[in-house]
C-alpha positions as CSV (number, residue, x, y, z in Angstrom):
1,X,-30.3,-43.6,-34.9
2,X,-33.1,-43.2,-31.8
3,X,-32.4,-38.9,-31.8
4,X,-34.1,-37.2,-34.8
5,X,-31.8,-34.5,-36.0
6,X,-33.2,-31.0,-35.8
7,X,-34.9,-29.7,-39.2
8,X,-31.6,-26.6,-39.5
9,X,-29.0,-29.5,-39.3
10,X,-31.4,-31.8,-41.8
11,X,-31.4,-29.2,-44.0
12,X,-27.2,-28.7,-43.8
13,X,-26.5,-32.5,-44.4
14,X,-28.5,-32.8,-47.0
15,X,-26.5,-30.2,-49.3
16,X,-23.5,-32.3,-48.5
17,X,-25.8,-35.3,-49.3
18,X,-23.4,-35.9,-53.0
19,X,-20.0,-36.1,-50.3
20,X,-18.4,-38.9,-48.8
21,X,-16.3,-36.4,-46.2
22,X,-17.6,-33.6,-44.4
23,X,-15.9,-31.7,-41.6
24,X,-18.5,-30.0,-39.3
25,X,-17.0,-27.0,-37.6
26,X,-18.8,-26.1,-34.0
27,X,-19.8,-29.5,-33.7
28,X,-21.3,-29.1,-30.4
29,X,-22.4,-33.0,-29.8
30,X,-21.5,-34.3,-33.3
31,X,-24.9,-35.4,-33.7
32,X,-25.2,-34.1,-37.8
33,X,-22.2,-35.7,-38.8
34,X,-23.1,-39.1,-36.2
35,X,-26.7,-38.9,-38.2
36,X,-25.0,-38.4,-41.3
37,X,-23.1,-41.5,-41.1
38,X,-26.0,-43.4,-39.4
39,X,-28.2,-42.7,-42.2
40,X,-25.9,-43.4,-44.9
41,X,-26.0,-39.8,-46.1
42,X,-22.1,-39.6,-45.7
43,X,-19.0,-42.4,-45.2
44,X,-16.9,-40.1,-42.3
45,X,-16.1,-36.4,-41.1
46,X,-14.1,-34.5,-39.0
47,X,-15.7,-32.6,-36.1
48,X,-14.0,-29.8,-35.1
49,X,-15.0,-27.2,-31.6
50,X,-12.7,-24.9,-30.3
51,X,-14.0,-25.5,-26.4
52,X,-13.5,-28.6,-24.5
53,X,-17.1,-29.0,-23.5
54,X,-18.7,-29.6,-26.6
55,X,-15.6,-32.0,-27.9
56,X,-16.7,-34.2,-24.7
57,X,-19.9,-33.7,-25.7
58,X,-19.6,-35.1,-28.6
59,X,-17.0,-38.0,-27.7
60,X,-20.1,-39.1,-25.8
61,X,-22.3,-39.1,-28.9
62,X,-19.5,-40.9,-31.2
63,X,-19.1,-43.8,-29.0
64,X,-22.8,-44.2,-28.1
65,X,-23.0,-45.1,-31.8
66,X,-20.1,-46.6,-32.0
67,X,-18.6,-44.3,-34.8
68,X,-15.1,-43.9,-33.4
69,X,-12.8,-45.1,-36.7
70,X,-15.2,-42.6,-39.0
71,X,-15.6,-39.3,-36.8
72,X,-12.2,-38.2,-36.1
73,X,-12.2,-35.2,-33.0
74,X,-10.4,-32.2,-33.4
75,X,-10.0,-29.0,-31.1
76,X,-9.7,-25.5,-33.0
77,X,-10.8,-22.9,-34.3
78,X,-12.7,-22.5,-37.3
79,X,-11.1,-24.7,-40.3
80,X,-7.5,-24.1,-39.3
81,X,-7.4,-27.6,-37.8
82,X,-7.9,-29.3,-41.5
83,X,-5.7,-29.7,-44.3
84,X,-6.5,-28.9,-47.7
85,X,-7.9,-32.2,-49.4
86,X,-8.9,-34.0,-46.1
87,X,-13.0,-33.0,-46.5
88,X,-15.0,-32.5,-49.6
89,X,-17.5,-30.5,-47.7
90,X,-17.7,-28.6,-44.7
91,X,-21.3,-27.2,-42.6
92,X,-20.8,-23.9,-40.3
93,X,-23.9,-24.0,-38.4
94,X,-25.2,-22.1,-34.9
95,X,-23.2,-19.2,-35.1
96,X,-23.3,-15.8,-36.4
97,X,-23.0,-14.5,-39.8
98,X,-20.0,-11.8,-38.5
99,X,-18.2,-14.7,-36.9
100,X,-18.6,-17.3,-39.7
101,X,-16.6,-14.9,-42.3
102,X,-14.1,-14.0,-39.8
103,X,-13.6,-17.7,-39.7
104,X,-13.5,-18.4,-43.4
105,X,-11.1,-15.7,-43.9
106,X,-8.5,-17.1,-41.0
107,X,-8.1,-19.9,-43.7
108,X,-9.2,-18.7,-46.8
109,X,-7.5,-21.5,-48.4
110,X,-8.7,-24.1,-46.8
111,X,-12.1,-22.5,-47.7
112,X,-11.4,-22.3,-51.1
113,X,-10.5,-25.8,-51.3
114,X,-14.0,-27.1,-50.7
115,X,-16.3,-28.5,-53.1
116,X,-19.5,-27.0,-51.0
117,X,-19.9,-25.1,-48.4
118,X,-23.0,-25.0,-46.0
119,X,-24.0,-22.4,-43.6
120,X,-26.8,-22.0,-41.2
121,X,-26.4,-18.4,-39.8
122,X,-27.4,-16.8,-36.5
123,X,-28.1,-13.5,-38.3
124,X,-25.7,-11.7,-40.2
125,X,-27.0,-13.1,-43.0
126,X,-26.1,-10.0,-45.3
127,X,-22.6,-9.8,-43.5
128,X,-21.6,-13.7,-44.7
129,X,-22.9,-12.8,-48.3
130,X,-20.8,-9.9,-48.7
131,X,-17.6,-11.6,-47.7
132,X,-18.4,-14.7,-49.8
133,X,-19.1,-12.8,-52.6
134,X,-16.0,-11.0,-52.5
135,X,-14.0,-13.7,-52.0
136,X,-14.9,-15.2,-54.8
137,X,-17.5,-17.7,-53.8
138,X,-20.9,-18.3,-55.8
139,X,-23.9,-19.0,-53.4
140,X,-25.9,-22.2,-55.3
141,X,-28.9,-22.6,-52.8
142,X,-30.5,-20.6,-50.1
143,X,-33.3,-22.1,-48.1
144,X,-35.9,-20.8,-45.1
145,X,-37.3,-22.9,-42.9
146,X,-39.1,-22.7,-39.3
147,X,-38.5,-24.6,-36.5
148,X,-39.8,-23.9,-32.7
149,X,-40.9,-20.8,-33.5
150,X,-37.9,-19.4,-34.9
151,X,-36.7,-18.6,-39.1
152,X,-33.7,-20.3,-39.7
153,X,-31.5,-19.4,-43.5
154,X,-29.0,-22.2,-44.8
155,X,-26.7,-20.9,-47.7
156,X,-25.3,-23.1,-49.7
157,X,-22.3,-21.9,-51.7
158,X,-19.1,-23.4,-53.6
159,X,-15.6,-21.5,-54.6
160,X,-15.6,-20.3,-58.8
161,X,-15.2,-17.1,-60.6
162,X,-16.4,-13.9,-59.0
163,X,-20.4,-13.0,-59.4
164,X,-22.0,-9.9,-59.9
165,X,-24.4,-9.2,-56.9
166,X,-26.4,-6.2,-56.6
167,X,-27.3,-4.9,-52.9
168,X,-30.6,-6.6,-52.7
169,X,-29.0,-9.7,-53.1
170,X,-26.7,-9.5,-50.3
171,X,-29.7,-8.1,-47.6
172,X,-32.4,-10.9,-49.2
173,X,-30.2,-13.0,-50.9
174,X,-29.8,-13.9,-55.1
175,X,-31.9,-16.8,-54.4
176,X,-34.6,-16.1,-52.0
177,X,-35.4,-12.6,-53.1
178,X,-37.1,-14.6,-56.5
179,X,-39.3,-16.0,-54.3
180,X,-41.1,-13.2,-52.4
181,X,-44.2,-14.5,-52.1
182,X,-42.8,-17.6,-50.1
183,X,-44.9,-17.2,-46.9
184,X,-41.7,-18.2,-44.9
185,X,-39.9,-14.9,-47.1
186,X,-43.0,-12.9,-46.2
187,X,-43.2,-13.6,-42.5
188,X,-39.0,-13.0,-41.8
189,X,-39.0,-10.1,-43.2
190,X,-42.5,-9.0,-41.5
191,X,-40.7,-10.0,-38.7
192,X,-37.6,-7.4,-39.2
193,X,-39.7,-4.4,-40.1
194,X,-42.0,-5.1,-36.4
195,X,-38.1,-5.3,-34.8
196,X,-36.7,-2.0,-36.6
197,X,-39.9,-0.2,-35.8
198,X,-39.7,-0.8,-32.2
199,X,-35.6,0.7,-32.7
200,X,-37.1,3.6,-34.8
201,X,-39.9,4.6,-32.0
202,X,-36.3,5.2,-29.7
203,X,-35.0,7.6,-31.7
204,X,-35.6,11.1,-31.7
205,X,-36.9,12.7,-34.3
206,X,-34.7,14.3,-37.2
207,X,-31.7,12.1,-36.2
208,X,-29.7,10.4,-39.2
209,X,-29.9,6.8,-37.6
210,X,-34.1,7.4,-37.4
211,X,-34.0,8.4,-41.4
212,X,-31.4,5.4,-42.4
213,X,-33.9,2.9,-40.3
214,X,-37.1,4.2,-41.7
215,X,-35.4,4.1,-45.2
216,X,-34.1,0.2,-44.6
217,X,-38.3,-0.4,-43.5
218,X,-39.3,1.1,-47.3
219,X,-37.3,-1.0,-49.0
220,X,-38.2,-4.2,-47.0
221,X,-41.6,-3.1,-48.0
222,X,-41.2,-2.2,-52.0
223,X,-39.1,-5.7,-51.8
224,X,-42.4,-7.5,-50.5
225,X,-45.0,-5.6,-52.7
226,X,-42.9,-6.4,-55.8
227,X,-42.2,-2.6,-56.3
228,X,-38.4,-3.2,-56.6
229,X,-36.5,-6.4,-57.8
């Protein structure tokens, strides 16, 4: 395959690297689950969007590499287009955390059905924890990585019995947060005290939302220095 797939997306196919069928949902141009097939990584998937664009988009991409009979098309939203059974694995990448878990929980089911579960989150990182974790999914693997500039976070997660997770984990996550001397840890979470402080400077002094802010800054901080784990 002559396009190199981005390092976020690299990083999603490989958890599904031990599944034959995938089903990437926002598929945009189908160019992880064309890669994936390309590179022997998976046999097939489904690629799922919800606008026509993108589905064109990626019709484009499946019959430059001739991949018609193994990447089926599908227009919907979110996972209701498959059937329980039909994919192994499915990757959620490029959108919000917020509108992930709304997605999931549209067809909970389906969701709960799959052996893995990869998601590359546009923020809302703490908001998709929470909702896996009360629905009964375990997150197995959380990684950071950098690319143009920008911190990217793919969780990894799978359906079993419910976990105990403490707050921490949900705002740094169960498996990051035991690596906080990670430069890549460090710098995303420099990152997110520089933002808050420049939200915090707004606000007047002695309101509630300046306190809650200034609180959410100390704990990034004791989280950093090792103070609190």
């Amino acid at each position: 395959m002559n396009r190199k797939l981005s390092k976020r997306l690299s990083a999603c196919l490989d958890a599904l690297s031990s599944h034959s069928r995938i089903a990437d949902i926002g598929t945009d141009h189908a160019y992880l689950p064309c890669y994936g097939i390309v590179a022997g990584i998976i046999k097939s998937a489904i690629a799922i969007d919800v606008i026509d664009g993108p589905l064109e988009q990626a019709k484009s991409t499946i019959d430059h590499y001739e991949l018609a009979g193994r990447v089926e098309l599908r227009k919907g939203s979110g996972l209701e287009p498959l059937k329980i059974g039909e994919v192994e694995g499915v990757v959620m990448a490029g959108m919000g955390g917020r509108l992930i878990s709304q997605l999931l929980l549209k067809s909970l089911p389906i969701a709960q059905s799959m052996k893995t579960l990869v998601f590359q989150p546009q923020g809302g990182e703490a908001i998709l924890r929470r909702m896996l974790v009360e629905n009964n999914f375990v997150i197995i693997h959380e990684q950071l990585l950098e690319e143009d500039g920008l911190i990217y976070t793919v969780i990894t997660a799978k359906p079993d019995e419910m976990m105990t997770y403490t707050a921490l984990d949900i705002t740094f996550g169960p498996i990051l947060r035991q690596h906080v001397q990670d430069p890549l840890f460090i710098k995303k979470w420099e990152q997110e005290m520089a933002a808050i402080d420049r939200v915090v400077r707004e606000i007047p002094a002695g309101n509630e939302r300046k306190q809650a802010f200034q609180e959410q800054q100390q704990r990034i901080k004791d989280v950093l220095a090792g103070v609190i784990n």
